[in-house]
TORKOL-4160 file (C-alpha; in steps of 0.2 Angstrom, whole numbers, padded with zeros to 4 digits, m for minus):
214
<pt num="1" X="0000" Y="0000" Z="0000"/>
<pt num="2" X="0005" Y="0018" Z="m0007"/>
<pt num="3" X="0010" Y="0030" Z="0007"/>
<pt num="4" X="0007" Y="0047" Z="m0004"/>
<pt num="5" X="m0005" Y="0049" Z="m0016"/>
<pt num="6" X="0002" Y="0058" Z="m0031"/>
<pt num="7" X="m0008" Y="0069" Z="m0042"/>
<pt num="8" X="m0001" Y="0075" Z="m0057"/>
<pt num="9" X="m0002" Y="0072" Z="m0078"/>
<pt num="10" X="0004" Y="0055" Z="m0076"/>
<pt num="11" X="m0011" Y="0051" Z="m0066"/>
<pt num="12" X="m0023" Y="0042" Z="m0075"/>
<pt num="13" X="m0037" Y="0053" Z="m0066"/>
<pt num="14" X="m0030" Y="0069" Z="m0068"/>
<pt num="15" X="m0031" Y="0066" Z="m0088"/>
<pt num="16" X="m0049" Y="0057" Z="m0088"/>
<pt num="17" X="m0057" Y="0071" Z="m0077"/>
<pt num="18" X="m0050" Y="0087" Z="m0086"/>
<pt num="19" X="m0056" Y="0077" Z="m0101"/>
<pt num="20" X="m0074" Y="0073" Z="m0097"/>
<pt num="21" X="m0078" Y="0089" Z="m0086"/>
<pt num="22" X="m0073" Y="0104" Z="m0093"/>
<pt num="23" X="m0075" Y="0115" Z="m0077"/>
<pt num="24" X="m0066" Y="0101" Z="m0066"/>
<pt num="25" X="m0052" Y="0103" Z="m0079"/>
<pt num="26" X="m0050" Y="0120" Z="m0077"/>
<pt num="27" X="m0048" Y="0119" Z="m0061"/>
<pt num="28" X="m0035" Y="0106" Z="m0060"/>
<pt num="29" X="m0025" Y="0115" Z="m0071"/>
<pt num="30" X="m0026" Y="0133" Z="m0058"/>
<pt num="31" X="m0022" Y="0119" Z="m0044"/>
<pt num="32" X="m0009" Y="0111" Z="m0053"/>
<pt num="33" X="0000" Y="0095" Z="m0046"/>
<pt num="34" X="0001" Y="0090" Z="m0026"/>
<pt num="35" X="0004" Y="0077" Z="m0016"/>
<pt num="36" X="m0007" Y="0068" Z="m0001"/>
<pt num="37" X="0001" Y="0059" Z="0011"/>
<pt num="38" X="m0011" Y="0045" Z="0020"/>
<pt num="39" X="m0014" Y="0043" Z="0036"/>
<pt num="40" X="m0008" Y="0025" Z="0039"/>
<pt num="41" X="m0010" Y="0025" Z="0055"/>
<pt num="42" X="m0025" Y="0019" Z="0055"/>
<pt num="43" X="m0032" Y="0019" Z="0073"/>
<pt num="44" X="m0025" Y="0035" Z="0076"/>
<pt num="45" X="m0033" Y="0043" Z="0061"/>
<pt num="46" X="m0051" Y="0037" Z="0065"/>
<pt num="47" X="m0048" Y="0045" Z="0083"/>
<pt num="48" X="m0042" Y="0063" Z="0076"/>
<pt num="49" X="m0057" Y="0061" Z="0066"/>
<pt num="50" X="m0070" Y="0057" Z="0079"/>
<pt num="51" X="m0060" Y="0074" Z="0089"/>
<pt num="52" X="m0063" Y="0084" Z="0074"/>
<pt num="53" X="m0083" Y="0081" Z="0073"/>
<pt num="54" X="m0092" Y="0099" Z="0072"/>
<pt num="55" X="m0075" Y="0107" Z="0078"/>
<pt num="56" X="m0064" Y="0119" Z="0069"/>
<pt num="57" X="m0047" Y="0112" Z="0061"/>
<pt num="58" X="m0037" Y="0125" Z="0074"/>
<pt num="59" X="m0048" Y="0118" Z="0090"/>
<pt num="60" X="m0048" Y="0100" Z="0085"/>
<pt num="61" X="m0029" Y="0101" Z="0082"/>
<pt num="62" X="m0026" Y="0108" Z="0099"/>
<pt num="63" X="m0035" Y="0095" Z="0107"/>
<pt num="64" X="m0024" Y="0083" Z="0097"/>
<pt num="65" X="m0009" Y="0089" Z="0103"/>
<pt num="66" X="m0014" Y="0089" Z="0121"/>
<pt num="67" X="m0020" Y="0070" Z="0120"/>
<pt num="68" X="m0003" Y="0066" Z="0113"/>
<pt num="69" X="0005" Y="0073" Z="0125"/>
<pt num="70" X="m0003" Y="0064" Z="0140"/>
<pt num="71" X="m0004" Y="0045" Z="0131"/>
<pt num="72" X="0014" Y="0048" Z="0121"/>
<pt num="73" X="0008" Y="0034" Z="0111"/>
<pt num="74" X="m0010" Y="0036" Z="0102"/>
<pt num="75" X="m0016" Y="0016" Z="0106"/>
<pt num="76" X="m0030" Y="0007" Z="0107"/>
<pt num="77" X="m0025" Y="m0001" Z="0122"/>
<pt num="78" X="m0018" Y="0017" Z="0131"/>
<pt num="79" X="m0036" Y="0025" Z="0127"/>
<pt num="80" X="m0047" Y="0014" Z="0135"/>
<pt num="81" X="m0037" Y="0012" Z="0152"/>
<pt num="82" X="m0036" Y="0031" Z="0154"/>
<pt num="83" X="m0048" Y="0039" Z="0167"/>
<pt num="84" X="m0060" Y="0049" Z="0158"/>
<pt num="85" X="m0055" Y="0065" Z="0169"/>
<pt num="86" X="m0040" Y="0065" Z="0161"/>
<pt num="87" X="m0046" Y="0064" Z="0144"/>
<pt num="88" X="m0059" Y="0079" Z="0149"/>
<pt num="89" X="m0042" Y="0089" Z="0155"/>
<pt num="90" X="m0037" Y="0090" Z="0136"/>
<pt num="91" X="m0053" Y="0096" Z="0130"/>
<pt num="92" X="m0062" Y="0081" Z="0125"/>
<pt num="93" X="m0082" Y="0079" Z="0128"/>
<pt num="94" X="m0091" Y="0065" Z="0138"/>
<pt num="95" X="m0098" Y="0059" Z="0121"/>
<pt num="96" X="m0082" Y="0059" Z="0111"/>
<pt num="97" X="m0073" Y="0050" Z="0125"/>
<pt num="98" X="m0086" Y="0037" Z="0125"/>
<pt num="99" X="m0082" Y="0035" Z="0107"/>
<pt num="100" X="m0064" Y="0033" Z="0107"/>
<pt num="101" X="m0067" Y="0022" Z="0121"/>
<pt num="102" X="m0079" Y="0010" Z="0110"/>
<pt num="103" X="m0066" Y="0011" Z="0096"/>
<pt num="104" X="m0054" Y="0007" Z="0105"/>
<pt num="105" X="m0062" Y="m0009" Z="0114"/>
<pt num="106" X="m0067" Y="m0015" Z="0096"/>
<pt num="107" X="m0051" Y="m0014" Z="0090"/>
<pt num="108" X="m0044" Y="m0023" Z="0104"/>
<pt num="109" X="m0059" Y="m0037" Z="0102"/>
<pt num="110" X="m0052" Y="m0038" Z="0085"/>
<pt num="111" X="m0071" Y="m0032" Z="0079"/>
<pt num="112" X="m0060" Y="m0021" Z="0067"/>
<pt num="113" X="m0047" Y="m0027" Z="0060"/>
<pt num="114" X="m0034" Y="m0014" Z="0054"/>
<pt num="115" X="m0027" Y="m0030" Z="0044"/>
<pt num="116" X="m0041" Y="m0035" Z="0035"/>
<pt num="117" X="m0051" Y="m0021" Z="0033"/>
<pt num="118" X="m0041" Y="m0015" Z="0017"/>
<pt num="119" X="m0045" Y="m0031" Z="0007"/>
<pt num="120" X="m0063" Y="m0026" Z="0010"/>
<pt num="121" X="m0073" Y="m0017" Z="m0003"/>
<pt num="122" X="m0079" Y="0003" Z="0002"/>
<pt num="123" X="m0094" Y="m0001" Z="0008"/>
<pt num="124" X="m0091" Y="m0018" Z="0018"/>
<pt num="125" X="m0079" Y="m0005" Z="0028"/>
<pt num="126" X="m0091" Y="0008" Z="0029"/>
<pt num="127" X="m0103" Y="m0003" Z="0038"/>
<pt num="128" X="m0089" Y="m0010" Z="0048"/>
<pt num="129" X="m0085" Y="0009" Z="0056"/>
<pt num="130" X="m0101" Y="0013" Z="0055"/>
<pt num="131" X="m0102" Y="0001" Z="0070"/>
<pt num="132" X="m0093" Y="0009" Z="0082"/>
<pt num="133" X="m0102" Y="0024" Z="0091"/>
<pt num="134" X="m0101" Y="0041" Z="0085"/>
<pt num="135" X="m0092" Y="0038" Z="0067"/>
<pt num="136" X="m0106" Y="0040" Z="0053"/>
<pt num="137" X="m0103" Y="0037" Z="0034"/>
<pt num="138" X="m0097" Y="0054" Z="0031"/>
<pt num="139" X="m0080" Y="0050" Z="0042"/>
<pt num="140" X="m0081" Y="0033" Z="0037"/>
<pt num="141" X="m0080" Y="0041" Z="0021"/>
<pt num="142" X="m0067" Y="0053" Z="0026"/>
<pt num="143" X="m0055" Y="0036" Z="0031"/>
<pt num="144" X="m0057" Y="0029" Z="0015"/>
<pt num="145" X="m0051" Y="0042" Z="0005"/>
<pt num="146" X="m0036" Y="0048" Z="0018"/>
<pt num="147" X="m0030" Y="0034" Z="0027"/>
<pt num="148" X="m0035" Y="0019" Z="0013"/>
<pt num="149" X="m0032" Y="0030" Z="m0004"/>
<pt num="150" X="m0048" Y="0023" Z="m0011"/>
<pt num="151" X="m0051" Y="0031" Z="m0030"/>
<pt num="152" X="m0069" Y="0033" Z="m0029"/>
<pt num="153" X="m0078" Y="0041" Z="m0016"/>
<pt num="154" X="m0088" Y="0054" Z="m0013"/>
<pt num="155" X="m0097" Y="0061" Z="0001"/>
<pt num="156" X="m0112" Y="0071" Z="m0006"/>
<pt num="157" X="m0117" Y="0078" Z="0011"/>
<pt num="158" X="m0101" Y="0086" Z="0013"/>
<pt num="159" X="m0106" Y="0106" Z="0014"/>
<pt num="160" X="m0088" Y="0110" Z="0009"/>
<pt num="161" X="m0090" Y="0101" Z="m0008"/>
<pt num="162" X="m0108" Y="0106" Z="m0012"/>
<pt num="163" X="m0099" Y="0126" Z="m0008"/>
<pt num="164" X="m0088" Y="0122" Z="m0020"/>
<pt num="165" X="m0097" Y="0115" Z="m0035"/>
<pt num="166" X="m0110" Y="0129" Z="m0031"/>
<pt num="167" X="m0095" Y="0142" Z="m0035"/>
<pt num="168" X="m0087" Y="0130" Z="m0047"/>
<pt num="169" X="m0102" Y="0127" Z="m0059"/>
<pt num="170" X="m0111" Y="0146" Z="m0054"/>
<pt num="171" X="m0126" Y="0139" Z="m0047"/>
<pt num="172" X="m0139" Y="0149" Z="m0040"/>
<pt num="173" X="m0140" Y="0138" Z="m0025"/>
<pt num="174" X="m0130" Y="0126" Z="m0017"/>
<pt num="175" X="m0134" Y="0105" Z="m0026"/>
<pt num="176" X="m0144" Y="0095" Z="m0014"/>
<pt num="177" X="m0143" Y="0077" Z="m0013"/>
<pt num="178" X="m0148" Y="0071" Z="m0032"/>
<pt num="179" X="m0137" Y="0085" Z="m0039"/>
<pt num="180" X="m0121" Y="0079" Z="m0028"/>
<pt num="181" X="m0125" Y="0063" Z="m0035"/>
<pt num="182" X="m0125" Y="0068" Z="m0054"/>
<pt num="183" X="m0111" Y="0079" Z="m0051"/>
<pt num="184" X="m0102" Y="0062" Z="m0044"/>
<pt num="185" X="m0109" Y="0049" Z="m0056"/>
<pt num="186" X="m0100" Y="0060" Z="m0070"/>
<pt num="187" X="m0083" Y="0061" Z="m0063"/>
<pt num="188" X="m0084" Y="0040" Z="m0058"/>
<pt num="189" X="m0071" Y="0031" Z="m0056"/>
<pt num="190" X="m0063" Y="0046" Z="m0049"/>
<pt num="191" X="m0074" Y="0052" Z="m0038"/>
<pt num="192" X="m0061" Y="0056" Z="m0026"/>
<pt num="193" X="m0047" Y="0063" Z="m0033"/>
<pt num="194" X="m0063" Y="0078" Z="m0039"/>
<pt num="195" X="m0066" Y="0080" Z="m0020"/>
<pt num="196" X="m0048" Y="0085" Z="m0016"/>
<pt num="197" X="m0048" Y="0094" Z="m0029"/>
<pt num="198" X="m0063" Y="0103" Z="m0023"/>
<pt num="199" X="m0059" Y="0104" Z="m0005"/>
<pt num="200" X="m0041" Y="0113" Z="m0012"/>
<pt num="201" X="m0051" Y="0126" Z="m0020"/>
<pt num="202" X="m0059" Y="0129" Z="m0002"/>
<pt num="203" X="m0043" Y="0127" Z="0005"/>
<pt num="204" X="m0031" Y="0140" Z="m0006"/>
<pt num="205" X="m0045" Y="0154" Z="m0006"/>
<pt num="206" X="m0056" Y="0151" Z="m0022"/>
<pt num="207" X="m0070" Y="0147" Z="m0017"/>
<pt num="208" X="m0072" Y="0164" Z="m0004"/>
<pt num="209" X="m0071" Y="0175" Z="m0020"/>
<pt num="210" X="m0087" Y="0181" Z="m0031"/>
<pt num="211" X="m0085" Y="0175" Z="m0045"/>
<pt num="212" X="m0083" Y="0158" Z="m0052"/>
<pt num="213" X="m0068" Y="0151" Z="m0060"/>
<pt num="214" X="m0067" Y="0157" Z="m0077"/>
């Protein structure tokens, strides 16, 4: 398994999305080539995602860093034997503690496998996370693509996609749930190398100004 994903013109993606999408291909090309390391630690991941559910990326990292410094080692089996009072110190909530703590047991219970979860097909892992309290499709969703590198997924109730293809495409209003998923059915079987590229356009500043990408 691939540690960085590279996207550039000797991706096969790159070419088939600028080809079949107009719009998507303009953007590509303002983007331009970059590079996304995965998260491979994959325990680790699905708890820095649970701790960044309805926070901001500069509050979610914070609490991050203050539960790294208390465990050292971000595990399964540190997690669950910490007192909850100590995870409240580092700005966790009752609910996301129980959380990480229900992960963490189903890891050790070998409920999720690390090892055999990435011969499973996306959906079969989606309903495997999906188990585990307080991780819904969207973050299920979020692993696949950042931790597993899978090449087509799309999560069409993410609001930071629907932004951009509202400014992308000069919609009147941001898609809904059948728009999102005619936007995705045209960019299959890439679907997520167009979200990154959509979520860069939010992240470089695009997608705050008027007017759409010409």
């Amino acid at each position: 398994m691939k540690d960085t994903l590279n996207f550039n013109n000797s991706n096969p993606a790159i070419l088939a999305l600028s080809t079949s999408d107009q719009g998507l291909g303009s953007l590509i090309k303002l983007i331009g080539s970059f590079n996304l390391p995965l998260r491979t630690d994959f325990f680790a991941s699905l708890v820095r995602a649970i701790i960044g559910q309805q926070l901001s990326v500069k509050v979610a990292e914070t609490i991050w860093d203050r539960l790294y410094k208390v465990c050292e080692e971000i595990k399964p089996e540190v997690l669950i034997s910490m007192d909850d009072d100590v995870l409240r110190s580092v700005g966790l909530s009752k609910s996301k503690i129980i959380y990480i703590k229900d992960l963490s047991g189903k890891v050790l219970s070998k409920e999720i496998d690390f090892m055999e979860i990435q011969s499973l097909d996306d959906q079969q892992i989606i309903e495997v996370l999906t188990s585990v309290k307080g991780i819904g499709r969207w973050t299920a969703q979020m692993f696949l693509i950042f931790s597993l590198g899978r090449p087509d997924v799309f999560a069409v109730d993410d609001l930071g996609l629907q932004r951009a293809i509202k400014w992308l495409y000069d919609l009147e209003q941001s898609p809904g749930k059948a728009a999102m998923k005619t936007f995705g059915d045209r960019w299959r079987p890439y679907r997520s190398t167009a979200s990154l590229y959509l979520w860069e356009a939010i992240n470089k500043g695009y997608v705050t100004k008027e007017k759409p990408l010409a």
